[in-house]
BAFI-3210 file (N, C-alpha, C; in Angstrom, 3 decimals, decimal comma, padded with zeros to 6 digits):
// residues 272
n [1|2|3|4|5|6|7|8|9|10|11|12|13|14|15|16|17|18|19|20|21|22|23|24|25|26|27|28|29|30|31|32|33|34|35|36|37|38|39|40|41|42|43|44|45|46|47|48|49|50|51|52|53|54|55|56|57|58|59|60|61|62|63|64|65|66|67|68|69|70|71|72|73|74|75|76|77|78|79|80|81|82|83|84|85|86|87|88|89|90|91|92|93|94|95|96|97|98|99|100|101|102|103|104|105|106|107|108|109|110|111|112|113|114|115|116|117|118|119|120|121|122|123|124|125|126|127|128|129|130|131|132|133|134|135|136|137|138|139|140|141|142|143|144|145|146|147|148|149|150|151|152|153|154|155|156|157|158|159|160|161|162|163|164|165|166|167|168|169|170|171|172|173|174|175|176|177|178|179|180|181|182|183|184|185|186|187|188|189|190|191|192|193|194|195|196|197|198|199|200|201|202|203|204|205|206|207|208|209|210|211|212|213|214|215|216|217|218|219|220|221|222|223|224|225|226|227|228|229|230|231|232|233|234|235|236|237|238|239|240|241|242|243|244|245|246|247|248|249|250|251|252|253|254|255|256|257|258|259|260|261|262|263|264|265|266|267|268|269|270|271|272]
n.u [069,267|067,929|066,281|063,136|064,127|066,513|067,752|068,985|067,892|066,935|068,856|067,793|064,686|062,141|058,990|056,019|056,220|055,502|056,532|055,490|056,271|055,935|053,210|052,742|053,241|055,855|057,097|055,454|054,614|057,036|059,285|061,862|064,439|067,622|070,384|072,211|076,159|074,845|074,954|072,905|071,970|070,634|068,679|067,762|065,912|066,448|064,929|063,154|062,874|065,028|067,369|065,359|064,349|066,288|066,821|064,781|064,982|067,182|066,394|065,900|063,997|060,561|058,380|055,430|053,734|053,541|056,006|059,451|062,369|064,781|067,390|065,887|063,626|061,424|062,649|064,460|066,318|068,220|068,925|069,392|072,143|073,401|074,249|075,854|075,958|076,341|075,876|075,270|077,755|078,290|079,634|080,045|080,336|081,518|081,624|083,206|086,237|087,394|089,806|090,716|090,896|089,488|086,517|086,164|086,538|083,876|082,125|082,013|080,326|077,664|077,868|077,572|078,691|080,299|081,155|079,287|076,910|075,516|074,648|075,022|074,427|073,799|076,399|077,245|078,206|081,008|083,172|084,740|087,825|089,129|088,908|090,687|092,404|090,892|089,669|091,780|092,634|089,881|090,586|092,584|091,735|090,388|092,294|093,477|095,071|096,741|096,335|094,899|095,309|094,986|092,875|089,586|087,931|089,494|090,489|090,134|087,574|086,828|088,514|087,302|084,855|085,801|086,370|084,209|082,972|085,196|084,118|081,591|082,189|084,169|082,416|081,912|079,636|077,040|075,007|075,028|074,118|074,214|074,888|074,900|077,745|079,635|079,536|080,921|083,541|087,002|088,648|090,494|089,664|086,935|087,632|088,898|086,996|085,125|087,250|086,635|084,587|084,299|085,448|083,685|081,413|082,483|082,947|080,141|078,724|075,878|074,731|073,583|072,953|073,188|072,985|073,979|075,137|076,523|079,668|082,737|081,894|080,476|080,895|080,355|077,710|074,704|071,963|069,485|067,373|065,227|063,989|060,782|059,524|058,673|057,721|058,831|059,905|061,545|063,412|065,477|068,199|071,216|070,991|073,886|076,181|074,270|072,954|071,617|070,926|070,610|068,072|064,481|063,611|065,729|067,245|069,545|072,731|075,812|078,937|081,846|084,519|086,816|086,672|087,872|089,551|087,743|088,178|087,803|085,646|082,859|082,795|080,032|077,963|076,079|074,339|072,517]
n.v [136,998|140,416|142,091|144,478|144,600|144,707|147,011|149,695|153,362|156,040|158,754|161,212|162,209|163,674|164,597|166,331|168,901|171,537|175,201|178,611|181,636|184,613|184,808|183,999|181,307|179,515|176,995|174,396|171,852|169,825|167,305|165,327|162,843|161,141|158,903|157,250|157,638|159,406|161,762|164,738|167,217|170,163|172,076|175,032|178,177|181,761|182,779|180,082|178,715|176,841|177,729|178,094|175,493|174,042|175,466|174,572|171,841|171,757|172,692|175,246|176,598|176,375|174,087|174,272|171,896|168,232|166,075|165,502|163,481|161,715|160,028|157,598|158,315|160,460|163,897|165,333|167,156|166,218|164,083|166,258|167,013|165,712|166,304|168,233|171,386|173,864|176,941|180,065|182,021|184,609|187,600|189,825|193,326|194,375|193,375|190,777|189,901|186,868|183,707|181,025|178,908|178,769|179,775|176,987|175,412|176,040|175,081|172,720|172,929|172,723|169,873|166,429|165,142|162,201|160,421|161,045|161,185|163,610|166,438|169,429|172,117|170,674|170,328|172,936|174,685|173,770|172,945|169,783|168,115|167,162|169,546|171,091|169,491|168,322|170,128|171,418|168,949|168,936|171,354|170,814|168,431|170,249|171,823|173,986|174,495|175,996|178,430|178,447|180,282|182,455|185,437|185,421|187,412|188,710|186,888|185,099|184,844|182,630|181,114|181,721|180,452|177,634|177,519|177,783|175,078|173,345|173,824|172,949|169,889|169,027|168,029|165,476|164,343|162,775|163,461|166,137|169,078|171,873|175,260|176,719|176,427|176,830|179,212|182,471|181,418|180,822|178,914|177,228|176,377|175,551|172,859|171,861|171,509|169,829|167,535|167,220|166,674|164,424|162,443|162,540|161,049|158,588|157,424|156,924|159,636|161,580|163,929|166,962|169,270|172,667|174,035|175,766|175,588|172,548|172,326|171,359|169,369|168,040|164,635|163,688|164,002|162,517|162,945|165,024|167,552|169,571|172,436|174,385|177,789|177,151|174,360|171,319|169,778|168,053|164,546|163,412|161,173|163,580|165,901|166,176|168,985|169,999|173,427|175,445|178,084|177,148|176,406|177,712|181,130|181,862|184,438|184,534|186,141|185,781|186,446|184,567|184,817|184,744|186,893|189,946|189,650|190,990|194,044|194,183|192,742|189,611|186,359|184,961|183,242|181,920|178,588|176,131]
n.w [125,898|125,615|128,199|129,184|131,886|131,441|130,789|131,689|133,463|132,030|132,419|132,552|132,188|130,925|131,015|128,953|130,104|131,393|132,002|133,008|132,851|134,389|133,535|131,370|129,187|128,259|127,594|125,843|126,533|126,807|126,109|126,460|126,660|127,989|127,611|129,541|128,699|126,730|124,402|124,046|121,848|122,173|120,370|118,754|117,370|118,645|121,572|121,309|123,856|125,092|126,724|129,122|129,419|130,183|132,490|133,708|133,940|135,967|138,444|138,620|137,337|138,776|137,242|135,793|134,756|134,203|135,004|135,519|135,788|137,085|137,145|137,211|139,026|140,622|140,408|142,795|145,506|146,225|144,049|142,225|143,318|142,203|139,740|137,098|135,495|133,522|133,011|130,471|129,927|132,015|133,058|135,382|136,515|139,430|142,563|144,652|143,627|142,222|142,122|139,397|140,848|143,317|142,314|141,098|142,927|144,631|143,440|144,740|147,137|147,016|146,758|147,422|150,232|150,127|152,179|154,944|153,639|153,607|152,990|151,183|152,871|155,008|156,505|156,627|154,797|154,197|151,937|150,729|152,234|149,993|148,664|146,758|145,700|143,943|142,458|141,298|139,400|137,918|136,613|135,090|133,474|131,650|130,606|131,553|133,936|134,618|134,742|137,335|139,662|138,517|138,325|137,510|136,523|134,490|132,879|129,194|127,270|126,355|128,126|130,626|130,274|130,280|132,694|134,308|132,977|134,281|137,040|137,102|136,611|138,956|140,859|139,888|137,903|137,445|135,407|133,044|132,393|129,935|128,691|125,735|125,885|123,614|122,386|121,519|122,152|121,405|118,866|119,793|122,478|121,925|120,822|122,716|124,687|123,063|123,045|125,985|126,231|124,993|126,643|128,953|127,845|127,155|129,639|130,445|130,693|130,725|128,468|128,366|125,785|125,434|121,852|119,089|116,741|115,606|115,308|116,763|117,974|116,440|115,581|117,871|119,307|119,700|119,415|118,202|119,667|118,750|119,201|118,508|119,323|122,331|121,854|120,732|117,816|116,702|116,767|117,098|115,162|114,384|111,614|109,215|109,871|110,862|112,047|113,903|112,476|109,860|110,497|110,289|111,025|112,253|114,184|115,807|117,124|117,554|118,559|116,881|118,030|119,782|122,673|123,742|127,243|130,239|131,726|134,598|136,929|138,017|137,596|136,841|139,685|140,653|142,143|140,776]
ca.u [068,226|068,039|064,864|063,057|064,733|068,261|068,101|069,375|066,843|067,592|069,869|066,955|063,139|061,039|057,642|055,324|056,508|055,041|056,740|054,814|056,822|054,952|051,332|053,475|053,375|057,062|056,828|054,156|054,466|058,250|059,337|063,674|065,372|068,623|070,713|074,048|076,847|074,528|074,889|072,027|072,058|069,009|068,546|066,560|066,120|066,388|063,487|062,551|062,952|066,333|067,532|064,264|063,804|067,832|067,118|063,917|065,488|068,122|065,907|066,042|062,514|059,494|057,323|053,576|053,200|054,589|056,799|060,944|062,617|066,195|067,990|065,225|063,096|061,137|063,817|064,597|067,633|069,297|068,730|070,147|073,129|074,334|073,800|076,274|074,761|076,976|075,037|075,492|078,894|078,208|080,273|079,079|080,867|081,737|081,412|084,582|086,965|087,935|090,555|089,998|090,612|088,159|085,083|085,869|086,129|082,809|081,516|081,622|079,688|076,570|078,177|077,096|079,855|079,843|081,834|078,345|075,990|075,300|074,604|075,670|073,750|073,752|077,671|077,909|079,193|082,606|084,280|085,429|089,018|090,307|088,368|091,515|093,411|089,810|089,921|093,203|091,846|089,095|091,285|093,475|090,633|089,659|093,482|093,492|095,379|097,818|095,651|094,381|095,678|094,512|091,639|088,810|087,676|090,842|090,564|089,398|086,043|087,192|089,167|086,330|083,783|086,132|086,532|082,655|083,149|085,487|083,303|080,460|082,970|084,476|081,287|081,578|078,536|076,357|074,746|075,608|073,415|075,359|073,855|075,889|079,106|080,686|078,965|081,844|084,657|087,644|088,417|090,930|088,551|086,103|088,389|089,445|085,465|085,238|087,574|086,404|082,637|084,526|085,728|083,006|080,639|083,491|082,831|078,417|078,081|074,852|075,399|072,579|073,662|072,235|073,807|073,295|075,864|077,247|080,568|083,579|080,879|079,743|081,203|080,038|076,166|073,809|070,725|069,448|066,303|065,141|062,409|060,400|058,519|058,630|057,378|059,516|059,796|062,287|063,865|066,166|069,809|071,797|071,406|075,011|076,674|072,849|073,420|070,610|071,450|069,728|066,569|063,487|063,706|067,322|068,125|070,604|073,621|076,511|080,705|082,829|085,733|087,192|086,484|089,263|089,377|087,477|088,555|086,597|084,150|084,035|081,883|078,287|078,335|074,964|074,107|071,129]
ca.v [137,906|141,412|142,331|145,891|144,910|145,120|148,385|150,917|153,964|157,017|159,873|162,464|161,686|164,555|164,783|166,873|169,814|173,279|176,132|179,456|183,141|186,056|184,460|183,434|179,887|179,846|175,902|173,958|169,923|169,565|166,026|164,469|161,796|161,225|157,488|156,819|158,276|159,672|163,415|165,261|168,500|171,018|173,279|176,145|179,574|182,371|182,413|178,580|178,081|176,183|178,207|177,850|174,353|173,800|175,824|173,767|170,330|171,362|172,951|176,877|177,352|175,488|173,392|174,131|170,154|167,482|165,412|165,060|162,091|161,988|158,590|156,452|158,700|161,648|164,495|165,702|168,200|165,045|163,655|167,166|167,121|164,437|167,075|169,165|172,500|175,288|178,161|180,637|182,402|185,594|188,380|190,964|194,037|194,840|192,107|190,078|189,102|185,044|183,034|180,114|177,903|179,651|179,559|175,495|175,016|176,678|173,841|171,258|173,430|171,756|168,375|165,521|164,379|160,393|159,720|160,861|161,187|164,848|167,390|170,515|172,862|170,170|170,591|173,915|175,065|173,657|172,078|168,543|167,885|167,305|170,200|171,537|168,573|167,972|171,217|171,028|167,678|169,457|172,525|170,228|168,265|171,166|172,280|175,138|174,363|176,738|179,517|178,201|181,441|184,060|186,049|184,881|188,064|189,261|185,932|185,779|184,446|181,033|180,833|181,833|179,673|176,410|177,433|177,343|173,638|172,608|174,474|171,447|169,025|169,068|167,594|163,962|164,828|162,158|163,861|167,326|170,648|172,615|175,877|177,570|176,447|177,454|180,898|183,538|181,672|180,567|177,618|176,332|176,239|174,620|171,517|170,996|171,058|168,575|166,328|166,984|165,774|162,729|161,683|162,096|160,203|157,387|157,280|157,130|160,352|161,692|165,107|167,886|170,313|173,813|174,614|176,780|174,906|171,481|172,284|170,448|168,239|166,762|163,134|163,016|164,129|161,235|162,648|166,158|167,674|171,088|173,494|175,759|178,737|175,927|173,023|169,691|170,278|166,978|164,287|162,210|161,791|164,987|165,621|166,033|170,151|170,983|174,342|176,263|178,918|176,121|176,431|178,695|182,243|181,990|185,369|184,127|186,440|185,896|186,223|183,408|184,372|184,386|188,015|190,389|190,157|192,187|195,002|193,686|191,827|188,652|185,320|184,717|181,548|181,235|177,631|176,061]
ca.w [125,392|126,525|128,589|130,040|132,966|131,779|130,400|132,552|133,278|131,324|133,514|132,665|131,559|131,076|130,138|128,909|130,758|130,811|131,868|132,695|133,577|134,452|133,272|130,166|128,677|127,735|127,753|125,880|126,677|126,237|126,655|126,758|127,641|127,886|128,945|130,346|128,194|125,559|124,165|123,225|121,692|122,563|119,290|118,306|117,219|119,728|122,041|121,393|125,209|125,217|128,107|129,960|129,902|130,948|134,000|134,608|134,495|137,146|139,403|138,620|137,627|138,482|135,912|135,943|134,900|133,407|134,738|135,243|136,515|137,239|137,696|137,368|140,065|140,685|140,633|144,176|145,615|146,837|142,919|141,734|143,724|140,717|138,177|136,698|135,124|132,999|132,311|129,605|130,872|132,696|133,597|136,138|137,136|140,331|143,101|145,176|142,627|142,326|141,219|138,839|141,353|144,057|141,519|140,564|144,508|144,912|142,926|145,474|147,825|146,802|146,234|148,331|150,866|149,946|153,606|155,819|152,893|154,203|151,375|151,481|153,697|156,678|156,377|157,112|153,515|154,203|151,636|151,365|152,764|149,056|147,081|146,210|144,805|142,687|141,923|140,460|138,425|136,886|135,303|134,094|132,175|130,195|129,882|132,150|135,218|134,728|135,037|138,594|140,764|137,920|138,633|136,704|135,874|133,869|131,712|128,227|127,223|125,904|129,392|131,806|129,743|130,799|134,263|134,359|132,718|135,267|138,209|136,753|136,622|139,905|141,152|139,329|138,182|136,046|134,444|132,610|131,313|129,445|127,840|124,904|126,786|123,050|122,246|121,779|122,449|120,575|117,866|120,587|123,799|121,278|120,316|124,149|124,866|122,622|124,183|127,258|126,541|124,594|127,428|129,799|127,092|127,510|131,192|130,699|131,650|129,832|128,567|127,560|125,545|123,705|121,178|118,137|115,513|116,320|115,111|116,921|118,517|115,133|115,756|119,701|119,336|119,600|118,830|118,300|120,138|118,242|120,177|118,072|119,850|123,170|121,071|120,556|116,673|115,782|118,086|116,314|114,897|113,788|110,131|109,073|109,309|111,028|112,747|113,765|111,123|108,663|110,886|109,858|112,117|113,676|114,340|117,027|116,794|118,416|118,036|116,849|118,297|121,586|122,978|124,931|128,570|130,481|132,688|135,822|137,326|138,653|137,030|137,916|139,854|141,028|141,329|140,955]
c.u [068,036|066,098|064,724|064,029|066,372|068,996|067,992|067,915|067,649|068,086|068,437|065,593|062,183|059,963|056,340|055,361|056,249|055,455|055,955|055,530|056,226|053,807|051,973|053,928|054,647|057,248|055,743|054,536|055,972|058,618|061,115|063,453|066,607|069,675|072,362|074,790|076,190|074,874|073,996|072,119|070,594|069,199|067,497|066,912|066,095|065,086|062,733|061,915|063,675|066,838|066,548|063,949|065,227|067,256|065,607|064,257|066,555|067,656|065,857|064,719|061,723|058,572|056,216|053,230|053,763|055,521|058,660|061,259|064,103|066,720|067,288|064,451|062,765|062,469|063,500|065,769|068,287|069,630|070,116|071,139|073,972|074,568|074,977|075,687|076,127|076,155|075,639|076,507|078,363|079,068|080,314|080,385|080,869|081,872|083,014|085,163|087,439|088,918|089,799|089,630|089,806|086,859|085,281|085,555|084,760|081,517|080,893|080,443|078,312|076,298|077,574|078,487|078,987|080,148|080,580|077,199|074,790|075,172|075,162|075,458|073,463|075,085|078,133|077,913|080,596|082,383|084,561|087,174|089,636|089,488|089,570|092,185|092,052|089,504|090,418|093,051|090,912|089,400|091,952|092,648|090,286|091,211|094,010|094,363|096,586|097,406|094,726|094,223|095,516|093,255|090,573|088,182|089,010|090,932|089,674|088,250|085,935|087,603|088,032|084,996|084,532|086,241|085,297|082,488|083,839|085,080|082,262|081,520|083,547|083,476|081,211|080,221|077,774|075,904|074,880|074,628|074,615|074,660|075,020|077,404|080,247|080,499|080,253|083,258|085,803|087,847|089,062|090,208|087,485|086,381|088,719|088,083|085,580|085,771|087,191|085,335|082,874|084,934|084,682|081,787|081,211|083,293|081,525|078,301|077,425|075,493|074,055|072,948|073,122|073,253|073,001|074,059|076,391|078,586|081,283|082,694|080,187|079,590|080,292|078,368|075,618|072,373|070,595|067,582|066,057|063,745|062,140|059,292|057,567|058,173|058,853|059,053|060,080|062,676|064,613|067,836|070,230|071,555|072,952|075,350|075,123|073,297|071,813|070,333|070,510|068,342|065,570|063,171|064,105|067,306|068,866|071,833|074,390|078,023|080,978|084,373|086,074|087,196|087,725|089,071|088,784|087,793|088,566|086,067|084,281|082,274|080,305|078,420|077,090|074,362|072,873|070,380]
c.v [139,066|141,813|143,528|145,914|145,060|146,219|149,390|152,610|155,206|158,026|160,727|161,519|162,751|164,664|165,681|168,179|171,171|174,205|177,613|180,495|184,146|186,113|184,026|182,128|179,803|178,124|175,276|172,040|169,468|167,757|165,579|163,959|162,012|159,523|157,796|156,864|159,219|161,134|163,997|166,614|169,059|171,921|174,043|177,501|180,440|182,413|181,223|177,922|176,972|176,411|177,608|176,632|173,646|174,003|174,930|172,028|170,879|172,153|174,864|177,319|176,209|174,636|173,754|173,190|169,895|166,920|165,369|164,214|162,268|160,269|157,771|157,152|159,906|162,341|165,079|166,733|167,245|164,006|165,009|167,104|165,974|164,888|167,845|170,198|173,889|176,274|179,073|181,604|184,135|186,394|189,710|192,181|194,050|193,142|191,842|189,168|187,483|184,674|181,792|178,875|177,736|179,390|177,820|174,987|175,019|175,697|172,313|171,379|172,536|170,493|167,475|165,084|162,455|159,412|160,053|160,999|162,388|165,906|168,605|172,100|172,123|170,016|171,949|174,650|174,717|172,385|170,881|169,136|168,230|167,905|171,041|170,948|168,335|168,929|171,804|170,243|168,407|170,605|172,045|169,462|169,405|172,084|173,832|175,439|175,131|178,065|179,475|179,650|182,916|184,646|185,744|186,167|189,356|187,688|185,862|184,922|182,688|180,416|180,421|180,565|178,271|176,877|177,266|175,660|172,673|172,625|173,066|170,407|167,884|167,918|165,813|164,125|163,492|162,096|165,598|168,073|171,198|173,966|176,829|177,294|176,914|178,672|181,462|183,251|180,665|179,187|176,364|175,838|175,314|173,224|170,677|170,561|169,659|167,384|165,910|166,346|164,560|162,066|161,296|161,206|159,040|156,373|157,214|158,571|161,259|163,365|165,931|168,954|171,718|174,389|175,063|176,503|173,753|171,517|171,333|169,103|167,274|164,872|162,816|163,498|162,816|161,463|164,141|166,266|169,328|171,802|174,602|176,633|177,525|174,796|172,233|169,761|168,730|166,915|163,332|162,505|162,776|165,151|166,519|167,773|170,698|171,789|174,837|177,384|178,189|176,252|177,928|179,747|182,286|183,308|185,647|185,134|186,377|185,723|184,955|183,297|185,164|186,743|188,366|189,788|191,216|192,749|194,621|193,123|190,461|187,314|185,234|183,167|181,527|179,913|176,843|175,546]
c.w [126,367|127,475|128,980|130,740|132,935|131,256|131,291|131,978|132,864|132,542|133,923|131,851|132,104|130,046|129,778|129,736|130,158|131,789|131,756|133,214|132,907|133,416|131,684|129,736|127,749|126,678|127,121|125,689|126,288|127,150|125,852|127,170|127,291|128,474|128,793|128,684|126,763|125,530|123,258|122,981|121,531|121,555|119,157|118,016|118,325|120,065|122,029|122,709|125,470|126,745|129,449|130,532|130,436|132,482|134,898|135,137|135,666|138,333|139,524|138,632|137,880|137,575|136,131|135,764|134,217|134,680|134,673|136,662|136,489|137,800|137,420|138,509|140,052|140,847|142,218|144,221|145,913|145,356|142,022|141,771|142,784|139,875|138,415|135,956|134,944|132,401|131,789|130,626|130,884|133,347|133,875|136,637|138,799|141,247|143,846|143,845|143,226|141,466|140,835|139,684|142,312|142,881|141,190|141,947|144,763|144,066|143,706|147,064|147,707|146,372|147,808|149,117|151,106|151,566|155,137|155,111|153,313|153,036|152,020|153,189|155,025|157,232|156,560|155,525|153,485|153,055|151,524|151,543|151,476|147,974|146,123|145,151|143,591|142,133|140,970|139,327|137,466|136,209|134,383|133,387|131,337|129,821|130,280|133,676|136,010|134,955|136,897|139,444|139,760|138,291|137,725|136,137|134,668|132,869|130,730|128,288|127,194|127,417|130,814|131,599|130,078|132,079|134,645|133,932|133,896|136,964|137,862|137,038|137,616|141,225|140,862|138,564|136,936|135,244|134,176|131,741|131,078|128,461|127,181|125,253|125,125|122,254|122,485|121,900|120,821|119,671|119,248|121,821|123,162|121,599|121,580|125,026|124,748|123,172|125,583|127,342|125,961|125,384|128,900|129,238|127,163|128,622|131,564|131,462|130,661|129,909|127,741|127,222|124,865|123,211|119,757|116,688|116,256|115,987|115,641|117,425|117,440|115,659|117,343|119,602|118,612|119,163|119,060|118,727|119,676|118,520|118,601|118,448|121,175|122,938|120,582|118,800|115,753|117,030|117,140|115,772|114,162|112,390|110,137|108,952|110,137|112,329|112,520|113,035|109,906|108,769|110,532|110,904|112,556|113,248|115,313|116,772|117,660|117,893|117,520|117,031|119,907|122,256|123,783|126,225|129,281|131,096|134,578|135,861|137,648|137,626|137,771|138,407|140,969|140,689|141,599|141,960]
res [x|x|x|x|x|x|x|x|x|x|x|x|x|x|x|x|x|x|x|x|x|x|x|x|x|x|x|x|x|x|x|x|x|x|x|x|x|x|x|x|x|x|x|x|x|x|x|x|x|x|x|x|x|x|x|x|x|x|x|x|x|x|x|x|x|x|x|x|x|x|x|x|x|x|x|x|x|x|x|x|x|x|x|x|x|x|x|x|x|x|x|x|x|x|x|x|x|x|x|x|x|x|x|x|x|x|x|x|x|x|x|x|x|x|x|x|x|x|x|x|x|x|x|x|x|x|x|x|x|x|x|x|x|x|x|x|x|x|x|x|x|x|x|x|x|x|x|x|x|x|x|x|x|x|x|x|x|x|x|x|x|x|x|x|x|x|x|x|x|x|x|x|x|x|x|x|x|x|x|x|x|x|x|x|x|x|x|x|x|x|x|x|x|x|x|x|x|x|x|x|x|x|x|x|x|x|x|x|x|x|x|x|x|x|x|x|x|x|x|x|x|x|x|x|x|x|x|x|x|x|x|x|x|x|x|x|x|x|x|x|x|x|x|x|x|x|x|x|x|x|x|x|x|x|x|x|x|x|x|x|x|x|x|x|x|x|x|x|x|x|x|x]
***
């Protein structure tokens, strides 16, 4: 017979969380969970506060109250450092250009070294020994590993938007934000997504996602969480084909297909 005690504590557990920028109640009582391998998709119309409450579970903005728990435990930076976190793909003019494999490296920067249990910033910023070879590992999960030594800003949208996947990745990470990771880009980058979050759902690794159609993700979403105007609207399983497009005041617009390359510029890789 199963008891409380043999149920594992959800990855993420947030409650009642409010959210205020620039005297602005963006946030009103938002409350997730999330457990070991589940995949939740975060829906809403533009402005819902999808974005907002991403960057508050992994530590970007502050909460005004409420509540998040991480592991089974208040969240902490030593809690964080478990988190993976893709934010909506960004590409800034000017700046020091990177290759793909330079921005996935740049990933482990704020990883925990497991061999003195030293985080990042009491390490210097160096590196582990083998961020290269894991480096390597996480392009080739999303099917990119051949592009390693290209410049990341000269790759197309679909391209740059997995090198941001395998930049999270790189990390081990247990649990996974993910915001728009398929906004703009192509059918194929989609489909290899896909596999990629079927396999880390395989492996318990909880996955939060915003998205704005569930397309290739149909089969792998476990439960859908839909914000309207920062309110918790619906919490429950997907209805079947539900794209935010269905929902009352999407005027979300965005491409559906994989954009040129751009000229310049190099990825935003600010991390949280």
């Amino acid at each position: 017979m199963t008891t409380p005690t043999d149920v594992p504590p959800s990855l993420v557990e947030a409650r009642d969380v409010r959210v205020s920028l620039q005297g602005t109640e963006i946030l009103h009582g938002v409350s997730l969970t999330a457990a070991h391998g589940e995949v939740v998709a975060l829906m809403g119309g533009n402005g819902s506060g999808k974005s907002t409450f991403v960057r508050t579970m992994v530590g970007a903005i502050p909460a005004a109250s409420g509540t998040v728990r991480l592991f089974g435990a208040a969240a902490t930076p030593q809690s964080r450092a478990r988190l993976g976190y893709v934010p909506q793909r960004i590409t800034a003019s000017g700046g020091v250009a990177a290759t793909a494999l330079e921005v996935v490296m740049s990933g482990l920067l704020g990883s925990r070294d497991e061999r003195t249990g030293l985080g990042a910033r009491l390490r210097g910023l160096v590196p582990p020994r083998d961020a290269r070879e894991r480096a390597h590992a996480a392009l080739r999960s999303v099917g990119i590993e051949d592009l390693a030594a290209r410049d990341c800003a000269r790759l197309s949208g679909g391209q740059q938007q997995r090198v941001l996947i395998a930049r999270a990745l790189v990390r081990d990470p247990d649990l996974l934000f993910l915001d728009e990771p398929m906004a703009g880009v192509d059918l194929e980058s989609q489909v290899q997504f896909a596999h990629t979050i079927g396999h880390l759902k395989e492996h318990g690794v909880g996955v939060v996602i915003v998205l704005h159609e569930i397309g290739p993700l149909a089969r792998l979403i476990d439960r859908a969480v839909i914000l309207e105007q920062g309110c918790v609207t619906f919490d429950g399983p997907p209805p079947k084909d539900l794209g935010v497009h269905a929902l009352p005041g999407h005027d979300h617009e965005h491409p559906h297909e994989d954009p040129p390359a751009p000229d310049g510029g190099t990825l935003g890789l600010e991390l949280p």
